[in-house]
Each structure stands twice: as C-alpha cells, then as structure tokens.
TORKOL-4160 file (C-alpha; in steps of 0.2 Angstrom, whole numbers, padded with zeros to 4 digits, m for minus):
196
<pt num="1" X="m0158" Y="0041" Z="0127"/>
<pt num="2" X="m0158" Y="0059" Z="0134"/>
<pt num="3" X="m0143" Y="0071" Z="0129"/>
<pt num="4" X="m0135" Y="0070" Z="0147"/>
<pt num="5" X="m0135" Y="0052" Z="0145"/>
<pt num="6" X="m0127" Y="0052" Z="0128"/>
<pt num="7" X="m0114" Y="0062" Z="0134"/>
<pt num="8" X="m0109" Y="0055" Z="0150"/>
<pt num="9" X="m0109" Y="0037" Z="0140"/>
<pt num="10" X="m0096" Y="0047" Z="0129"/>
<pt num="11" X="m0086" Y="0051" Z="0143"/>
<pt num="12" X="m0086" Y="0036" Z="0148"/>
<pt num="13" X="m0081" Y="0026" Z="0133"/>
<pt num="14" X="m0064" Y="0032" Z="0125"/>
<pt num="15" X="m0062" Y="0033" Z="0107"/>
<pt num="16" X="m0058" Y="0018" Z="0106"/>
<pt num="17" X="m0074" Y="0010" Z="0108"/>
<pt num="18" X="m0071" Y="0000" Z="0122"/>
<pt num="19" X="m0079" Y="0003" Z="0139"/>
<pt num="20" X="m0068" Y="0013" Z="0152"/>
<pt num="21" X="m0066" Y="m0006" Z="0165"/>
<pt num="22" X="m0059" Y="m0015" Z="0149"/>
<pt num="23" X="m0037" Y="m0012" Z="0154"/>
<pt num="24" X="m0039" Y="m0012" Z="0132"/>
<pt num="25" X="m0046" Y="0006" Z="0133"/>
<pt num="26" X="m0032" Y="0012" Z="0144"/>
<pt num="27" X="m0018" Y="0006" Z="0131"/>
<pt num="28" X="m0016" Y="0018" Z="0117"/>
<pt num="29" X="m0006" Y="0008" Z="0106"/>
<pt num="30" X="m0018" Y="m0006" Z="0106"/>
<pt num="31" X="m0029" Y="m0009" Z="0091"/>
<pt num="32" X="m0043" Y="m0016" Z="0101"/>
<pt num="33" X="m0042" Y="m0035" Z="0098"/>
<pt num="34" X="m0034" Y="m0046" Z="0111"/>
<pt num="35" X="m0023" Y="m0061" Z="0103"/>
<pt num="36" X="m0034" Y="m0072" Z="0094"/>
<pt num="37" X="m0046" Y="m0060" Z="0089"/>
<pt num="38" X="m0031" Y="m0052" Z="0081"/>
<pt num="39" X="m0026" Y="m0066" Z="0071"/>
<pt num="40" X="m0043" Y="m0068" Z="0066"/>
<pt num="41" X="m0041" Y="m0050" Z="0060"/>
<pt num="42" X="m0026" Y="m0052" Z="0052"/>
<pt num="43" X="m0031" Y="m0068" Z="0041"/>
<pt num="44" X="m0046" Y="m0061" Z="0036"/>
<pt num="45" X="m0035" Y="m0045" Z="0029"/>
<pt num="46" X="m0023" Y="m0057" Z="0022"/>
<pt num="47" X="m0039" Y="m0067" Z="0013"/>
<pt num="48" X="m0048" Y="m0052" Z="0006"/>
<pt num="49" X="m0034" Y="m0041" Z="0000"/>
<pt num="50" X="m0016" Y="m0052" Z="m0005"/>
<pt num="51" X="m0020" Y="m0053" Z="m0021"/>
<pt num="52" X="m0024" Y="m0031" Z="m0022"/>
<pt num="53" X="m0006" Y="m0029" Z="m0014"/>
<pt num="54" X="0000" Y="m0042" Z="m0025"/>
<pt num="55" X="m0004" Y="m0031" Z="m0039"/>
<pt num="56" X="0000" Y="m0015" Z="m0032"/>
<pt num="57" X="0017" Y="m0021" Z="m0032"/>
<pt num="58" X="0018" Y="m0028" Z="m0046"/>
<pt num="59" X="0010" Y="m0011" Z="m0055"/>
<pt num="60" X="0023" Y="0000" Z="m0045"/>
<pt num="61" X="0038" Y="m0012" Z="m0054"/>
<pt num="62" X="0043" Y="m0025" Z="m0041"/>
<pt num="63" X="0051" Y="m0040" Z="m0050"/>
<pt num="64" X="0050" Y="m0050" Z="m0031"/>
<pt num="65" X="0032" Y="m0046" Z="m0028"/>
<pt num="66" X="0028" Y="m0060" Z="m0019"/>
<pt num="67" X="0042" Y="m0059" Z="m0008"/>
<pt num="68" X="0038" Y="m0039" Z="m0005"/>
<pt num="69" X="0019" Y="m0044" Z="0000"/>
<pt num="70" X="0024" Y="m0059" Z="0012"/>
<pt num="71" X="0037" Y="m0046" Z="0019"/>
<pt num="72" X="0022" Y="m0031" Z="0021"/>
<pt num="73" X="0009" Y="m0043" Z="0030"/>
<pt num="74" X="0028" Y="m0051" Z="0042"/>
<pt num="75" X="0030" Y="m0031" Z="0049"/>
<pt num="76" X="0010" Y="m0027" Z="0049"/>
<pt num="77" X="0009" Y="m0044" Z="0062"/>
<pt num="78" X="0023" Y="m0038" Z="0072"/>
<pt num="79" X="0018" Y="m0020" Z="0071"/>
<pt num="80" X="0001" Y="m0023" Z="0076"/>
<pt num="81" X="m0001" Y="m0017" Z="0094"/>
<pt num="82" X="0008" Y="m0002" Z="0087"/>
<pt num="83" X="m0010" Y="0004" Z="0076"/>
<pt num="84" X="m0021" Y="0015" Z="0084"/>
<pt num="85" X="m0037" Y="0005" Z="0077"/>
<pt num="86" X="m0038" Y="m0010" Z="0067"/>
<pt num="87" X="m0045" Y="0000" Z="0055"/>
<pt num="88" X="m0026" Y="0008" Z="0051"/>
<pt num="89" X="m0022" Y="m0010" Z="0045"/>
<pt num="90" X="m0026" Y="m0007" Z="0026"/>
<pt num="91" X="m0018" Y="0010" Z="0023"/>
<pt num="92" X="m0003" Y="0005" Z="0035"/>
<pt num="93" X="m0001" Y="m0013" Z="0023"/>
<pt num="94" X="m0002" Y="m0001" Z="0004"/>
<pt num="95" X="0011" Y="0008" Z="0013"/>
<pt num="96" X="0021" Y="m0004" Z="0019"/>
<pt num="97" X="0020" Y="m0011" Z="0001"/>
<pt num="98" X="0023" Y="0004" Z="m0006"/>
<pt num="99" X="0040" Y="0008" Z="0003"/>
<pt num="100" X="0049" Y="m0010" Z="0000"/>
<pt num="101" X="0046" Y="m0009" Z="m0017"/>
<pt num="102" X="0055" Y="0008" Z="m0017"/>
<pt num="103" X="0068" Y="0002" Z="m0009"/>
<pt num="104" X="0071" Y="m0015" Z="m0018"/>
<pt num="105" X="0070" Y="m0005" Z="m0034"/>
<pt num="106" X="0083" Y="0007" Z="m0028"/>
<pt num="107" X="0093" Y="m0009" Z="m0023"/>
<pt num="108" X="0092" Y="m0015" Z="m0040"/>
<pt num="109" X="0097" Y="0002" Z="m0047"/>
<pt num="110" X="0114" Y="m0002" Z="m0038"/>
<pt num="111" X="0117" Y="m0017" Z="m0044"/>
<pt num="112" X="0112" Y="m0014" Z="m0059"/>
<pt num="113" X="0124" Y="m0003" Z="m0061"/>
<pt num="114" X="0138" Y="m0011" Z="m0051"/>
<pt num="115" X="0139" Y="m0028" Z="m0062"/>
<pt num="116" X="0140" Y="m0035" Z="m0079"/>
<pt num="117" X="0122" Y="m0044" Z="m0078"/>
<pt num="118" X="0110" Y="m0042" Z="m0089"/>
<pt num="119" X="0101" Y="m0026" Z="m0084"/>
<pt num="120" X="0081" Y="m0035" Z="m0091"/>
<pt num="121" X="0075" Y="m0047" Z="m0078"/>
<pt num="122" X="0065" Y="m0058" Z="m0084"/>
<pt num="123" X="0047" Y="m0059" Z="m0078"/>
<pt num="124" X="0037" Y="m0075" Z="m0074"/>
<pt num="125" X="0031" Y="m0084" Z="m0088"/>
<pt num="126" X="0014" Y="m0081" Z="m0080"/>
<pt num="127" X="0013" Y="m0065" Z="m0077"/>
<pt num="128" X="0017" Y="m0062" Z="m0095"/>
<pt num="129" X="0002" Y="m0074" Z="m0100"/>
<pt num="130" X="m0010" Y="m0065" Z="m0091"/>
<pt num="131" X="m0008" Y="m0051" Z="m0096"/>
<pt num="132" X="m0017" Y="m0042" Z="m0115"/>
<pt num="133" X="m0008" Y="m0033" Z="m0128"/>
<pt num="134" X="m0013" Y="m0015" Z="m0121"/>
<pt num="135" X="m0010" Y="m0020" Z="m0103"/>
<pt num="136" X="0008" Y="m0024" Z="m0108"/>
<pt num="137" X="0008" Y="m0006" Z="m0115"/>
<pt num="138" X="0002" Y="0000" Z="m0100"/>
<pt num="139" X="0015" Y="m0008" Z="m0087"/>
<pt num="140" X="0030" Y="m0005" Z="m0101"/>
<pt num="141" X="0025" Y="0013" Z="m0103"/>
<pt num="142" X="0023" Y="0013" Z="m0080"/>
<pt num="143" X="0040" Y="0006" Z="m0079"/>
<pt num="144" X="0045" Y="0021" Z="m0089"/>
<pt num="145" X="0039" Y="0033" Z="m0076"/>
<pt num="146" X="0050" Y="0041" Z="m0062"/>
<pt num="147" X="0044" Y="0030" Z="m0045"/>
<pt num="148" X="0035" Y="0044" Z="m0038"/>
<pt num="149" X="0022" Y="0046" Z="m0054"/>
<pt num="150" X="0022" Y="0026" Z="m0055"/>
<pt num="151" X="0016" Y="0027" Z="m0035"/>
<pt num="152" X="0006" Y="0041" Z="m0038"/>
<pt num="153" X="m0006" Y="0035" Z="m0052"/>
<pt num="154" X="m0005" Y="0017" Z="m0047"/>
<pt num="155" X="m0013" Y="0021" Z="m0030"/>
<pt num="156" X="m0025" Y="0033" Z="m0039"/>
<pt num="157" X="m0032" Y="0025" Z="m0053"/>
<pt num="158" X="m0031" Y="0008" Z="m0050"/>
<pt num="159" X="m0034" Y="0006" Z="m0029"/>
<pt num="160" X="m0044" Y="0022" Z="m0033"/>
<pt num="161" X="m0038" Y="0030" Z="m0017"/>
<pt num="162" X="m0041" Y="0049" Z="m0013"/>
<pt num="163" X="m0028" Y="0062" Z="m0012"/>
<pt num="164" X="m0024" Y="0059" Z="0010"/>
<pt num="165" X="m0023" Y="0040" Z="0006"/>
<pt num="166" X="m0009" Y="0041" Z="m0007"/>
<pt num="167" X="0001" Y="0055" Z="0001"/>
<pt num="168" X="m0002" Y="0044" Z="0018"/>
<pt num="169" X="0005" Y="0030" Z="0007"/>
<pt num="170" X="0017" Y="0037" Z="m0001"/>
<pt num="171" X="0024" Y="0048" Z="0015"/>
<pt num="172" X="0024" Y="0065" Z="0004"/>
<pt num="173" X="0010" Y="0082" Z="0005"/>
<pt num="174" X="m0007" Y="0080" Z="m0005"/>
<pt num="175" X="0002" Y="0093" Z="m0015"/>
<pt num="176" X="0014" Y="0083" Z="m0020"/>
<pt num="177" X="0002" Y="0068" Z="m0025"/>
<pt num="178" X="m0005" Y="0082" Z="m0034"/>
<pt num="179" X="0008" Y="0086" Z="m0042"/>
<pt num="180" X="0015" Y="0069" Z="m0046"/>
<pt num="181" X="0000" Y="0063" Z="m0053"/>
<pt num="182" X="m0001" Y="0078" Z="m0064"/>
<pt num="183" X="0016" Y="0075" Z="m0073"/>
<pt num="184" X="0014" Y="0056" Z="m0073"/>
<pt num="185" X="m0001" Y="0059" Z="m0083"/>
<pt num="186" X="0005" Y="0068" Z="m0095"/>
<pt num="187" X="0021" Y="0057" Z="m0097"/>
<pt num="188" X="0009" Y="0043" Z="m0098"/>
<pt num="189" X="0000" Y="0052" Z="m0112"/>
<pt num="190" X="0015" Y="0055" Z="m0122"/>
<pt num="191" X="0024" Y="0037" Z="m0118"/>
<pt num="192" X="0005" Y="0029" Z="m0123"/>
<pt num="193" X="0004" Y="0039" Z="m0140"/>
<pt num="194" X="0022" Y="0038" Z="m0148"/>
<pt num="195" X="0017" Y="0018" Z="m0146"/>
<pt num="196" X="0005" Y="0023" Z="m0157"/>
C-alpha cells in the first residue's frame, strides 16, 4: 500500500477503528460493540478478572467484597456506551472498585464511631482459611495503613500496575502515587519488622 493510500485509509477510518459508513464511528461515546457483542464483552471481563477485583478489594480492606465487585461490574454495564473503547473497561472496573471500597470504609468509620457495636468485624471463616501465616501479617499490617498507601501499593505490587494506572485508579497525580507508595513502604517496613 503506497503512503497516499495509507493515509487517505486513515482519514477515512476514525480512531475508533470502525469504517467512516458505520453510524458507530460517528458516536463518540460508543465503545465500538453493538448490544450483544457488548455482552459478550462484558461477560468475558466478568470471567477473566472477578476473582482479580475480588481480591483487590479485599487487599484495599472491604469487609463486603463481594457485594463492592457485583456493585463495580452493575455501573461498568450501565456506563458502558459512556467508554471511549472497550479497552477503558479494565482500568475503569480497578477504579470503580477502588472508589466503593473507599467509600464503604469511610461509611463504616461513621458507624463505627456512632454505635456501641463491636468495632472487629468478623471476616468469613474462608477467607481466614485460605490464607498463610505471613499473609495474615501482610493484610493485618495493610489494614494498618492510611487508605491512600493501602491503594497505593495494593495496585502496584500486587495488580503490578505502572504509575498512570494507579493515579488513573485512584483519581490523584503520578506524584502523589509516588509519594504514597513511598511512605506506605516505609510504614510497611516498620509495621512488618516490629512483628518481628
């Protein structure tokens, strides 16, 4: 294909991939996949990573994970036609996650606070189960981080996400990923050794 070629077939097709006849290419807020191929789409995410979000929020501190996960793929189907490709459904979703968990940890905060209940939730019988001796260490000593350093090196070291990810994520600067992850570190550190 000649250069002149190549570019007037890049004029022609917008970013979006489609060709310019489809009336998809013309809609800016759609993802690209008409309803069944959505649904499609959005059950294959659900398969391949519920049990990563699961985790996530369990890692971040939610007691109601699997409520926080149903509640993240409910406003990723009804946001949908809001993504710009259907490759924004991922960090969108880790988002999503991340934000109700913050929230329903703030919720607790006030309750906590407001009533006579016992302030230790219990967690399930299975969750304890599965887990080792050091990796209960490791989620006692994340629960003792400030939200922000829990998010921070939750999304880093364990999704392995890079710097634009987890600010996109978390709604903050790269900066201050930086700097949150820095301090949770170090907070870690000192938490992990006093165990010691």
């Amino acid at each position: 294909m000649t250069a002149t070629r190549q570019q007037t077939v890049a004029e022609a097709e917008p970013a979006s991939g489609l060709p310019a006849s489809d009336p998809r290419a013309c809609d800016p807020r759609a993802p690209g996949l008409p309803g069944d191929e959505r649904e499609t789409a959005l059950t294959a995410l659900f398969e391949r990573h519920y049990t990563g979000m699961l985790r996530l929020a369990v890692l971040l501190g939610a007691d109601d994970a699997e409520d926080i996960v149903a509640e993240a793929f409910c406003e990723l189907h009804r946001r949908w036609d809001r993504l710009r490709t259907a490759d924004a459904a991922l960090p969108y979703l880790r988002s999503v996650v991340c934000n109700l968990t913050r929230m329903r940890l703030r919720h607790l905060q006030v309750v906590r606070k407001h009533t006579d209940l016992s302030a230790n939730l219990e967690r399930s019988a299975e969750s304890v189960a599965l887990l080792r001796d050091d990796q209960k260490a490791l989620v006692q000593a994340l629960r003792q981080l400030s939200g922000r350093q829990r998010e921070a090196l939750v999304l880093r070291y364990w999704l392995g996400l890079g710097e634009s990810d987890i600010a996109a994520a978390m709604g903050i600067s790269c900066g201050s990923v930086k700097a949150h992850t820095s301090r949770g570190m170090a907070a870690l550190n000192k938490i992990m050794q006093e165990r010691r």
